[in-house]
N, CA, C and O atoms as a Tinker XYZ file with bonds, in Angstrom:
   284  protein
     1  N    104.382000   97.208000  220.744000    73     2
     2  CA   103.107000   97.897000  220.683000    64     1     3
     3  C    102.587000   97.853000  219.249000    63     2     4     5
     4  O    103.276000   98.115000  218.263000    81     3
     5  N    101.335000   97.505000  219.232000    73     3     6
     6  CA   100.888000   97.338000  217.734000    64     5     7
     7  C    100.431000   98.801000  217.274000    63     6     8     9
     8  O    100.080000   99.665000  218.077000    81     7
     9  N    100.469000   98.949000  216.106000    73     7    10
    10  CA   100.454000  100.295000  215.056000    64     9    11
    11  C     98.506000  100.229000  215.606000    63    10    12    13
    12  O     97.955000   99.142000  215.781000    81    11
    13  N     97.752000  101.589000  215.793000    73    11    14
    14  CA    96.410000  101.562000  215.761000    64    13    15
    15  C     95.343000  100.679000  215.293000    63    14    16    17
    16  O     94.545000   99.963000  215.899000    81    15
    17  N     95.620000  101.015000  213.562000    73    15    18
    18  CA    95.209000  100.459000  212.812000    64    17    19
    19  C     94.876000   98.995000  212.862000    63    18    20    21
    20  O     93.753000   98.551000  212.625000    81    19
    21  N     96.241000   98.054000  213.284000    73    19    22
    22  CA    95.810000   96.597000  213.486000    64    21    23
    23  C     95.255000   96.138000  214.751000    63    22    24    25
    24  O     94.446000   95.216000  214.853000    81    23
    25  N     95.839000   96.984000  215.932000    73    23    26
    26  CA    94.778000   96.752000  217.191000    64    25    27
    27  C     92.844000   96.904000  217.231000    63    26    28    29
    28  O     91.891000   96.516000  217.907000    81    27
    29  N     93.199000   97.895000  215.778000    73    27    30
    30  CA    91.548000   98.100000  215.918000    64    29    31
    31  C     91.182000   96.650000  214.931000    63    30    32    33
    32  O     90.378000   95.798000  215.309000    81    31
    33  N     91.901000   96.581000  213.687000    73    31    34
    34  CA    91.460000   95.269000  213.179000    64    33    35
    35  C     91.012000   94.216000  213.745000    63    34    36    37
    36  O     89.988000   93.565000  213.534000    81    35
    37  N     92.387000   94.007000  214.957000    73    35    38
    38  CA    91.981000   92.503000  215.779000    64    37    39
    39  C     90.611000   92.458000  216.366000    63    38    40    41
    40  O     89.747000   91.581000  216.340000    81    39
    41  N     90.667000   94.180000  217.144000    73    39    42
    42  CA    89.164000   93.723000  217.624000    64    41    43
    43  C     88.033000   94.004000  217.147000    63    42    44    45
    44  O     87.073000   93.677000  217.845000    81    43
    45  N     87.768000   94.661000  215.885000    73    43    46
    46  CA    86.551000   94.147000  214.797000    64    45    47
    47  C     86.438000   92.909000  214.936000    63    46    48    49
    48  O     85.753000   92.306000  215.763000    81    47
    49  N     87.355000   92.348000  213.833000    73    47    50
    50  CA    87.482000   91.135000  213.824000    64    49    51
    51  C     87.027000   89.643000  215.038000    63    50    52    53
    52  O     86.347000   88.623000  214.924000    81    51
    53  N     87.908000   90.316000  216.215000    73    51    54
    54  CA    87.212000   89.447000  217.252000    64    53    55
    55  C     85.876000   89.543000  217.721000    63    54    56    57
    56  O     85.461000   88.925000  218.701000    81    55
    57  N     84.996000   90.553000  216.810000    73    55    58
    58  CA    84.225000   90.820000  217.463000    64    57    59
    59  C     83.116000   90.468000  216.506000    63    58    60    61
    60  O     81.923000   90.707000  216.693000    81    59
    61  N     83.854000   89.640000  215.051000    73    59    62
    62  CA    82.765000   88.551000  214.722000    64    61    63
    63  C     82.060000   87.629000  215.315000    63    62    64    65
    64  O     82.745000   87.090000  216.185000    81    63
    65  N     80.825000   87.123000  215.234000    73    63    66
    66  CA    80.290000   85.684000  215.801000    64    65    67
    67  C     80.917000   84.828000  215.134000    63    66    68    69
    68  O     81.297000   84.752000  213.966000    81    67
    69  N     80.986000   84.092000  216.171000    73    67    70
    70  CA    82.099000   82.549000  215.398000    64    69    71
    71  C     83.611000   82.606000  214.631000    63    70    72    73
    72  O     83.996000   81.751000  213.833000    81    71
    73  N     84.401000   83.831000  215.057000    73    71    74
    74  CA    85.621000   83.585000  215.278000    64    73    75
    75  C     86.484000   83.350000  216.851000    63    74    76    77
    76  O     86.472000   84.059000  217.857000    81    75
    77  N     86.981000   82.456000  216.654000    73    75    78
    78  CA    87.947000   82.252000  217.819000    64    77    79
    79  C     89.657000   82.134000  217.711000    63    78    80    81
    80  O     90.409000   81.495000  218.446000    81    79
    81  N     89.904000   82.763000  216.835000    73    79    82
    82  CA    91.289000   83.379000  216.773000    64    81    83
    83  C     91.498000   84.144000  215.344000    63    82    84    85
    84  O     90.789000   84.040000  214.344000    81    83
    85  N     92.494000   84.821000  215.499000    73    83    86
    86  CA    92.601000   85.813000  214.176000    64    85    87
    87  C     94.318000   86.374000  214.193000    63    86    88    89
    88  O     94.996000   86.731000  215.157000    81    87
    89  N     94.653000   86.292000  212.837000    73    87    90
    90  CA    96.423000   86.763000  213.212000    64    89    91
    91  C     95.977000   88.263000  211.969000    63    90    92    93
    92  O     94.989000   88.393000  211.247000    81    91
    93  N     96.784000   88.876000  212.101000    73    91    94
    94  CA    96.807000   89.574000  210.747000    64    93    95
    95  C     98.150000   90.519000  210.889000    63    94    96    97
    96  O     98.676000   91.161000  211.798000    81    95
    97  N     98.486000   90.199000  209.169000    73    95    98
    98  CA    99.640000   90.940000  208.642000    64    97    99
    99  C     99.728000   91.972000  207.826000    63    98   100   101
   100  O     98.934000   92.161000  206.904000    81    99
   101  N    100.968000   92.925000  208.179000    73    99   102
   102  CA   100.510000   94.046000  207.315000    64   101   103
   103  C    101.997000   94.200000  206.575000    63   102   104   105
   104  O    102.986000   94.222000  207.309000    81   103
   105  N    102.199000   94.326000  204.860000    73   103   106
   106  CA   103.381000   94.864000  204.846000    64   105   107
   107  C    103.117000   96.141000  203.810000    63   106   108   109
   108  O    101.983000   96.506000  203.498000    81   107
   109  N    104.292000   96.739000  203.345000    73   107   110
   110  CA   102.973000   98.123000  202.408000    64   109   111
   111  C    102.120000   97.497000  201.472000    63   110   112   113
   112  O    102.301000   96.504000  200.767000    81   111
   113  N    100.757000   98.578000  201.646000    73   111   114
   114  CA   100.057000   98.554000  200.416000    64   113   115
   115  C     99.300000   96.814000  200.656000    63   114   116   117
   116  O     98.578000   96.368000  199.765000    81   115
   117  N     99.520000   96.168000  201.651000    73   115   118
   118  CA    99.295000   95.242000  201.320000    64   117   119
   119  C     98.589000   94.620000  203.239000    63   118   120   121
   120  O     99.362000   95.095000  204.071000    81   119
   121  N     97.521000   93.837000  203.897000    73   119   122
   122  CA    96.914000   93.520000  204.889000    64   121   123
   123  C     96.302000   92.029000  204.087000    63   122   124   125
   124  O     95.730000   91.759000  203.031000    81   123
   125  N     96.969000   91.057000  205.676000    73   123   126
   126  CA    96.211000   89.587000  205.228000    64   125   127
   127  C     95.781000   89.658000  206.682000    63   126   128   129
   128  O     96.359000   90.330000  207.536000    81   127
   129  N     94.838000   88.992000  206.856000    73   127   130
   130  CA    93.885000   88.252000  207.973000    64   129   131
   131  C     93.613000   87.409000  208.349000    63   130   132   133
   132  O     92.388000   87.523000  208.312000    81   131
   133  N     93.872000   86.209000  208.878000    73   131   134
   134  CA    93.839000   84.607000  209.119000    64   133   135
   135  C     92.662000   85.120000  210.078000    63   134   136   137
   136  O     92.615000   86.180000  210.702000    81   135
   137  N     91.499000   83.829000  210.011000    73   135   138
   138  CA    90.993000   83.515000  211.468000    64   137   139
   139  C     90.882000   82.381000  211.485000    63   138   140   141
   140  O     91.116000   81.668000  210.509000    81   139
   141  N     90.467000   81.936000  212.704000    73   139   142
   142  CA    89.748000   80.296000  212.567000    64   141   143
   143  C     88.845000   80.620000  213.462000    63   142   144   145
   144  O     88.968000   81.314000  214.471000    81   143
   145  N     87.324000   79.719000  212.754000    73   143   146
   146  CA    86.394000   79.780000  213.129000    64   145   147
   147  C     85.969000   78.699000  213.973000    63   146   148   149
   148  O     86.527000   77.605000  213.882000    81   147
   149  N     84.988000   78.910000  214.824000    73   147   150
   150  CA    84.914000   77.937000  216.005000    64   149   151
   151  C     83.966000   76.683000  215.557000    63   150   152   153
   152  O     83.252000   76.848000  214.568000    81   151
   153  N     83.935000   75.456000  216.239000    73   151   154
   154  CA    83.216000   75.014000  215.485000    64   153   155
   155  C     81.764000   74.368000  214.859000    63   154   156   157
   156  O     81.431000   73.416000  214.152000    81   155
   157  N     81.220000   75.322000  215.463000    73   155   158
   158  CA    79.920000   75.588000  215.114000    64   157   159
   159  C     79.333000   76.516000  213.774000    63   158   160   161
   160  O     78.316000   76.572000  213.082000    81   159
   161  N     80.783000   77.259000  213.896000    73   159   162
   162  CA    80.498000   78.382000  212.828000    64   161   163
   163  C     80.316000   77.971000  211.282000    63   162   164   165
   164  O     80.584000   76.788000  211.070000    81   163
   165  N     79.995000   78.567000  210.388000    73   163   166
   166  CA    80.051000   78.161000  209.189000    64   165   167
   167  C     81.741000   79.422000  208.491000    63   166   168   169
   168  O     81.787000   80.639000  208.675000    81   167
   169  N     82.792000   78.615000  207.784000    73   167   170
   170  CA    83.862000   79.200000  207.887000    64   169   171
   171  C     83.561000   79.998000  206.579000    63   170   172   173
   172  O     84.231000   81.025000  206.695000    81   171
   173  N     83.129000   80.025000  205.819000    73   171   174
   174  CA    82.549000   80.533000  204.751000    64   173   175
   175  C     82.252000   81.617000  204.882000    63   174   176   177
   176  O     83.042000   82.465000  204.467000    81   175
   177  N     80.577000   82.183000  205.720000    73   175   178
   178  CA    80.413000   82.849000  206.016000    64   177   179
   179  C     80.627000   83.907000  206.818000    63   178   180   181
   180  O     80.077000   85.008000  206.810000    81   179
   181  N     81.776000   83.327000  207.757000    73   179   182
   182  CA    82.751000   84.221000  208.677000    64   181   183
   183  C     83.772000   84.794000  207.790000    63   182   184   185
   184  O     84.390000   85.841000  207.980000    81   183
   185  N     83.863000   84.082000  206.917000    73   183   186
   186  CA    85.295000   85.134000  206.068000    64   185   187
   187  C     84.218000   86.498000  205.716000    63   186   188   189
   188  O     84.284000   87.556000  206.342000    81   187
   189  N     83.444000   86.291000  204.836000    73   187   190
   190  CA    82.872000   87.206000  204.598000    64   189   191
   191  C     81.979000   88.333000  205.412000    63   190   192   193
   192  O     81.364000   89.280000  204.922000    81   191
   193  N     82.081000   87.986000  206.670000    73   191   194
   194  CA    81.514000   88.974000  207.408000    64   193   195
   195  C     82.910000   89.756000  208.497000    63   194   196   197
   196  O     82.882000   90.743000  209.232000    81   195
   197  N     83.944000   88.846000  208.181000    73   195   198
   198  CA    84.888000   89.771000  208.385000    64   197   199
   199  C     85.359000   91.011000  207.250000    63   198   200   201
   200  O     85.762000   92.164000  207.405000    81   199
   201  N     85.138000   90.298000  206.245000    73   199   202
   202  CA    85.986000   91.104000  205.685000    64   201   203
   203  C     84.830000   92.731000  205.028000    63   202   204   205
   204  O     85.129000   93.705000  204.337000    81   203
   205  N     83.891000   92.417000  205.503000    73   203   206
   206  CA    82.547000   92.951000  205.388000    64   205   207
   207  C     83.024000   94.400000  206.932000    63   206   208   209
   208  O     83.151000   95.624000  206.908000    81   207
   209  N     83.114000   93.575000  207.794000    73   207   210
   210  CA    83.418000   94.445000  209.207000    64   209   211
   211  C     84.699000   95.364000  208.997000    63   210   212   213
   212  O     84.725000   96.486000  209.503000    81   211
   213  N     85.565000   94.966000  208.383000    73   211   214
   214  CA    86.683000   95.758000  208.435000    64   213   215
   215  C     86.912000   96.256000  207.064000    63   214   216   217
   216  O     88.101000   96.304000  206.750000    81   215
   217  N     85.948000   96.688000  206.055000    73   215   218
   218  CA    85.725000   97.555000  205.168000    64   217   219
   219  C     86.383000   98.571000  205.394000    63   218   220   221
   220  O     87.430000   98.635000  204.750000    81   219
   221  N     86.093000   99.697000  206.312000    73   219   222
   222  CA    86.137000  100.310000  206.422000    64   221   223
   223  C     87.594000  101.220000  206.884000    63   222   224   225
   224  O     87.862000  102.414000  206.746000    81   223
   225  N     88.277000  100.220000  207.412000    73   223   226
   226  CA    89.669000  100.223000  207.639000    64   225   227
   227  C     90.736000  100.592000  206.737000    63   226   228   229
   228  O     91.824000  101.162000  206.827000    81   227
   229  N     89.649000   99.773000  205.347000    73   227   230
   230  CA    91.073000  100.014000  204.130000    64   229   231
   231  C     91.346000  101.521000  203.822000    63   230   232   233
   232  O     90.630000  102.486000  204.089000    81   231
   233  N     92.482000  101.488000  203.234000    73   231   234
   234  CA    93.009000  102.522000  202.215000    64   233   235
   235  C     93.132000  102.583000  201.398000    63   234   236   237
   236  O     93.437000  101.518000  200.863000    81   235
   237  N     93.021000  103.965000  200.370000    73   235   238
   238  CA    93.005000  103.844000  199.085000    64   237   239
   239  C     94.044000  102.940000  198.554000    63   238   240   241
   240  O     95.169000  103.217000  198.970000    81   239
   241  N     93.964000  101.803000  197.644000    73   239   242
   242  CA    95.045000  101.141000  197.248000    64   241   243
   243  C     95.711000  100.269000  197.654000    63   242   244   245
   244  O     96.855000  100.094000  197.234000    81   243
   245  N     95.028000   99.337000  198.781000    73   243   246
   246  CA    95.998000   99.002000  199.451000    64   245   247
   247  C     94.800000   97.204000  199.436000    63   246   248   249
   248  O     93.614000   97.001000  199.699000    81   247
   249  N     95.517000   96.641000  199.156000    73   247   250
   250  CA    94.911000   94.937000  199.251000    64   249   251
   251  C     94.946000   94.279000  200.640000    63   250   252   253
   252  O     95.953000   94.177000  201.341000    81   251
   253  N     93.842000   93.893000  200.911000    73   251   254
   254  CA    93.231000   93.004000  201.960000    64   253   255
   255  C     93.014000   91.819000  201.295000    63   254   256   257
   256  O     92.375000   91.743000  200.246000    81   255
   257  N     93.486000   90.963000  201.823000    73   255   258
   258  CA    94.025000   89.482000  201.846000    64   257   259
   259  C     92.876000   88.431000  203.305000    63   258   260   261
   260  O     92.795000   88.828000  204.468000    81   259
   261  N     92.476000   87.706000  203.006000    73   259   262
   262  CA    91.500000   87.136000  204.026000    64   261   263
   263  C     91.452000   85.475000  203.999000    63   262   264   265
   264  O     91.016000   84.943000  202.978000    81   263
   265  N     91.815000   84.801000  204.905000    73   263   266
   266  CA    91.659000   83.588000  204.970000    64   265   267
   267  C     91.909000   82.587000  206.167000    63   266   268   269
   268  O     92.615000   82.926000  207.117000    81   267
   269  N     91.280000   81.282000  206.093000    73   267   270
   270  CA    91.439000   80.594000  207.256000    64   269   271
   271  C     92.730000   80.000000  207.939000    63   270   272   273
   272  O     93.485000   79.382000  207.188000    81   271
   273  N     93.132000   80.127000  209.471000    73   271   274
   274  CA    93.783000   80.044000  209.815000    64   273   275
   275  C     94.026000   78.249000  209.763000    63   274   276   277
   276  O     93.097000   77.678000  209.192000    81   275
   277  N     95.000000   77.442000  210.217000    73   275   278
   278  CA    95.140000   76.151000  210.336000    64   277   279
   279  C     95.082000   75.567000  211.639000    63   278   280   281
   280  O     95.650000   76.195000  212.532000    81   279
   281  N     94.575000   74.608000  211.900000    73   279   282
   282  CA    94.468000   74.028000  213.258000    64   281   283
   283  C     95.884000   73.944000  214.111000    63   282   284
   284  O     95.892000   73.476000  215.249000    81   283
């Protein structure tokens, strides 16, 4: 069972336009985010509107990590 917090991540996250998969890791103090974007999307601009969407998630102190997943 996933901890709240990252179940709600995944589905922010999935709930970008133009992502079609997303992993994310958490260890303390510390959250990374893979997605891969579909391919129409521009991957650029999907990082940044993820990491834009799940603002709000963070904690004081704690690093969010964001980047594209591999084929």
């Amino acid at each position: 069972m996933l901890e709240p917090r990252l179940r709600r991540t995944l589905e922010i996250v999935y709930g970008v336009g133009g992502v079609s998969a997303v992993r994310v890791w958490q260890w303390p103090g510390r959250v990374a985010v893979g997605v891969r974007a579909a391919p129409h999307a521009s991957a650029i601009d999907i990082l940044r509107r993820v990491e834009t969407a799940v603002a709000g998630l963070r904690e004081e102190g704690e690093s969010w990590d964001f980047g594209l997943l591999d084929d």
